[in-house]
C-alpha positions in Angstrom: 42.1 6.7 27.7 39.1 7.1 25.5 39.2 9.1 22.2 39.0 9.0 18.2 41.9 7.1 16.4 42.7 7.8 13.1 45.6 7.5 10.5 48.2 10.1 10.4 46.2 12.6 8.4 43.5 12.7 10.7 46.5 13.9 13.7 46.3 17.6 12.4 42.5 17.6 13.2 43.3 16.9 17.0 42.7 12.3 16.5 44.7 10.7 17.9 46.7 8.7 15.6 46.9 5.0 15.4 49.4 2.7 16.0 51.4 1.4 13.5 53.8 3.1 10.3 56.5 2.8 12.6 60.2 3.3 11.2 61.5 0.6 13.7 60.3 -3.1 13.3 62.8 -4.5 16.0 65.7 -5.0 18.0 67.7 -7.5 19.5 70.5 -6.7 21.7 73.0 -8.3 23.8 75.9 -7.2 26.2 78.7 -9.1 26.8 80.7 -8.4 29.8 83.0 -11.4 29.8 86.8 -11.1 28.9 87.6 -12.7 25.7 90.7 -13.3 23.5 91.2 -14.1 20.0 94.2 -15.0 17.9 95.3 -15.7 14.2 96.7 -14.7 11.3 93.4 -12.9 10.2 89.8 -12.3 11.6 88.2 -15.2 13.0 84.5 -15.5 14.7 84.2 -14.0 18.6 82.0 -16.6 19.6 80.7 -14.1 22.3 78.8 -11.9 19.8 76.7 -14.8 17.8 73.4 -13.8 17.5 70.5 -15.1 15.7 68.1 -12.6 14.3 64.8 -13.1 12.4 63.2 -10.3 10.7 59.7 -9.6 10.8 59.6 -8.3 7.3 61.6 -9.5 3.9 62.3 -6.2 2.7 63.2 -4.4 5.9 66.5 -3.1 6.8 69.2 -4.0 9.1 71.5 -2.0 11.2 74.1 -3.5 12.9 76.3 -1.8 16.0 78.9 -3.2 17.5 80.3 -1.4 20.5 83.2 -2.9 22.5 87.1 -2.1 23.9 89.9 -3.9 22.2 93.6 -4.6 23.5 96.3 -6.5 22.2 99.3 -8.4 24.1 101.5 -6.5 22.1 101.4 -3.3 19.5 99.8 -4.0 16.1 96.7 -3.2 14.2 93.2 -4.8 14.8 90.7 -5.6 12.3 87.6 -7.1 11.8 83.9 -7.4 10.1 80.3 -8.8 10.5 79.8 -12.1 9.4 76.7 -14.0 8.2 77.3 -17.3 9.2 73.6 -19.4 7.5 75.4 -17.7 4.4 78.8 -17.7 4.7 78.9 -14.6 3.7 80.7 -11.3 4.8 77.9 -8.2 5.1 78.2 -4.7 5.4 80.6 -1.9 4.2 83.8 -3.7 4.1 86.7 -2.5 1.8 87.3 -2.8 -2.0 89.0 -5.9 -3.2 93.1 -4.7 -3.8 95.0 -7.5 -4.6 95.9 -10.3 -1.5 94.9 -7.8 1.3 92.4 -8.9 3.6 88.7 -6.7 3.3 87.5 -5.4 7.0 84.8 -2.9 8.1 86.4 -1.6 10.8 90.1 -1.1 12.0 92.6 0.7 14.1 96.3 0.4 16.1 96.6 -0.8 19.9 99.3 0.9 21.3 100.4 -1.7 23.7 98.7 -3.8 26.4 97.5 -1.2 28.7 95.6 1.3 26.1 92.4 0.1 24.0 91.1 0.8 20.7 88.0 1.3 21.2 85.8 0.1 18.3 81.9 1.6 17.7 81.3 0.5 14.0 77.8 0.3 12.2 76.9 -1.2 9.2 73.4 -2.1 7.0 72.3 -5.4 5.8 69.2 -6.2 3.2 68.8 -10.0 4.4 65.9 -10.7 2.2 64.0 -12.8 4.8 62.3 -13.7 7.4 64.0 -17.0 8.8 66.2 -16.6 11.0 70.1 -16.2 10.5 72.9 -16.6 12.8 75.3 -13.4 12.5 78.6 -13.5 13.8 81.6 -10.9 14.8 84.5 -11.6 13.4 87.5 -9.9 14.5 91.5 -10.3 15.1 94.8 -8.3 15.9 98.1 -9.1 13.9 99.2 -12.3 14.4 102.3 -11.8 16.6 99.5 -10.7 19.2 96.2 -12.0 21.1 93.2 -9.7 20.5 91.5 -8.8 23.7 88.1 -7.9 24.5 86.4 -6.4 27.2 90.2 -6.3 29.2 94.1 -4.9 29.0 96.8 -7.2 27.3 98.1 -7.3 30.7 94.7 -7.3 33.0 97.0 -7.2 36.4 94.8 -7.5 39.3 94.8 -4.2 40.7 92.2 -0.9 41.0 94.3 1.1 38.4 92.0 2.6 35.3 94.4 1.4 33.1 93.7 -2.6 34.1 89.8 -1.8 34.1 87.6 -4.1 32.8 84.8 -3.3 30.0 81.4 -4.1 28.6 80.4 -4.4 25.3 77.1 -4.5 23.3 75.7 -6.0 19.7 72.9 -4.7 18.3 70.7 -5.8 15.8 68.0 -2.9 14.7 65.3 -3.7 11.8 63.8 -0.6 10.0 60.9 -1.0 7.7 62.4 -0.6 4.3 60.2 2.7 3.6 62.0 4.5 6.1 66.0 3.4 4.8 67.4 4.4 1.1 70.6 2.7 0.9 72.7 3.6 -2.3 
């Protein structure tokens, strides 16, 4: 292909604009389609979701997704957060301190061990850098019960959809920090 390139301006006038501006700096993304479990009185790391992530930019923006099925041995509400582990630091939108109780982003109620909750929670992050930090998932169910991932409380061997097995993803998105107001 053969043609002027210009900057955005000169696009009205029929150039072909040049590359670059762009709202999205990265991504880094990973799928995890192993069954894991978790117990504990309150949210502890899901070793399955560590990622390490290094901006290109010290002012960009992150976006976090997690997507991912969750199921309990037992009834009882699930919890959990993301987790910057370089910083020991919990990030994100995550509840207002109120007295002893513990401060999550995301939660809901399993119903049992053959129906999940499913969990699709996003969050921002301002890291402030461009070396690389290891982020985390933390997550848990109450502790009379074993949080499960990607799996029933009961994952009996058979071809029933309510023992069907699930994927999950964790997504890391950088956006240049022009393009995100965060208030």
């Amino acid at each position: 292909m053969s043609g002027l390139v210009g900057d955005n301006l000169a696009r009205a006038s029929g150039v072909i604009a040049s590359a670059g501006g762009g709202t999205i700096l990265s991504v880094k993304s990973m799928k995890v389609t192993s069954t894991v479990s978790n117990s504990g009185t309150a949210p502890t790391q899901i070793s399955a979701f560590d990622m390490s992530f290094a901006p290109t930019t010290s002012d960009g923006k992150l976006y976090f997704q997690l997507c991912t099925n969750v199921c309990g041995s037992g009834d009882g509400p699930t919890a959990g957060y993301f987790y910057d582990v370089t910083n020991s630091a919990q990030i994100g939108a995550f509840a207002d301190t109120g007295g002893s109780r513990l401060r999550c982003s995301w939660g809901g109620n399993i119903r049992g061990t053959y129906y999940y909750q499913n969990v699709n929670f996003g969050t921002w992050h301002e890291p402030g850098t461009t070396n690389s930090i290891d982020y985390a998932v933390f997550g848990n169910n109450h502790s009379s019960t074993t949080m499960y991932i990607n799996r029933t409380g009961t994952d009996a061997n058979n071809a029933g959809i309510e023992v069907a097995r699930t994927a999950s993803t964790f997504t890391i998105t950088e956006y240049a920090a022009s393009a995100v107001t965060l208030t």
